[in-house]
N, C-alpha and C positions, 0 to 999 in steps of 0.2 A: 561180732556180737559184743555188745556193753557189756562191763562187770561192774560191779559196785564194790568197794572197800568201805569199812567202816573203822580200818586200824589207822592211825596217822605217820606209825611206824614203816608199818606195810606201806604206804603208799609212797613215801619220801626213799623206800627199800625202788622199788619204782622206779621212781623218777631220776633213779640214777643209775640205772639201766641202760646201756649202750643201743638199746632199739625204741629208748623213749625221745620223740623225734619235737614234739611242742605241746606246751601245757598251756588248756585255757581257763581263765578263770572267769566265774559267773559271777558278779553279785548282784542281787535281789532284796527288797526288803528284810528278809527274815535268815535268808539260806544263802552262804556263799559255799559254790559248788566248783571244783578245782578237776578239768577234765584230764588225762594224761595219754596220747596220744601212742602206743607202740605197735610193733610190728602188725601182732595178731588180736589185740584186745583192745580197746578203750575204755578204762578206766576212769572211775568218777567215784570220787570222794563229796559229800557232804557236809557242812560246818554251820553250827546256827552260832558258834561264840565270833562275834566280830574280832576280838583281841584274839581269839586261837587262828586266825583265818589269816592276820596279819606275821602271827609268827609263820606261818606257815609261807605263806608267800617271799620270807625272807631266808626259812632254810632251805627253799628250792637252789638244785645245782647253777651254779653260774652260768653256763653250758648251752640249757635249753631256752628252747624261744617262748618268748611269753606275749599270752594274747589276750588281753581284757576285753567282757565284751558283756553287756550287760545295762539294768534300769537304772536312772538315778533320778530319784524323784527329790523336790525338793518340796517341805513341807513348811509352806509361807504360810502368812496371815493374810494375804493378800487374796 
């Protein structure tokens, strides 16, 4: 079963958990969404600040594996 976090404390408390096994990150236009994979839960955090999403991805444990995966639209003139 999915849980949802909405503390970034809590989640980073998480992700350094010795059963948190690989964290994916989503990004999307609007929502970059940071999954944290452990034993018996899956964990998903939410983030719409781009600059909070980037700290974030930087204070992840050295440790875990990390897996991007996600849209990247680019918006030409073309």
């Amino acid at each position: 079963m999915p849980k949802q976090i909405t503390d970034i404390r809590d989640f980073l408390q998480k992700a350094r958990r010795k059963d948190a096994r690989s964290v994916k990150i989503k990004k999307s236009d609007k929502v970059v969404k940071f999954k944290i994979r452990c034993s018996k839960y899956l964990y998903t955090l939410c983030v719409t600040d781009t600059e909070k999403a980037d700290k974030l991805t930087q204070s992840l444990p050295p440790g875990t594996t990390l897996k991007l995966w996600g849209v990247t639209t680019c918006k030409c003139g073309a």
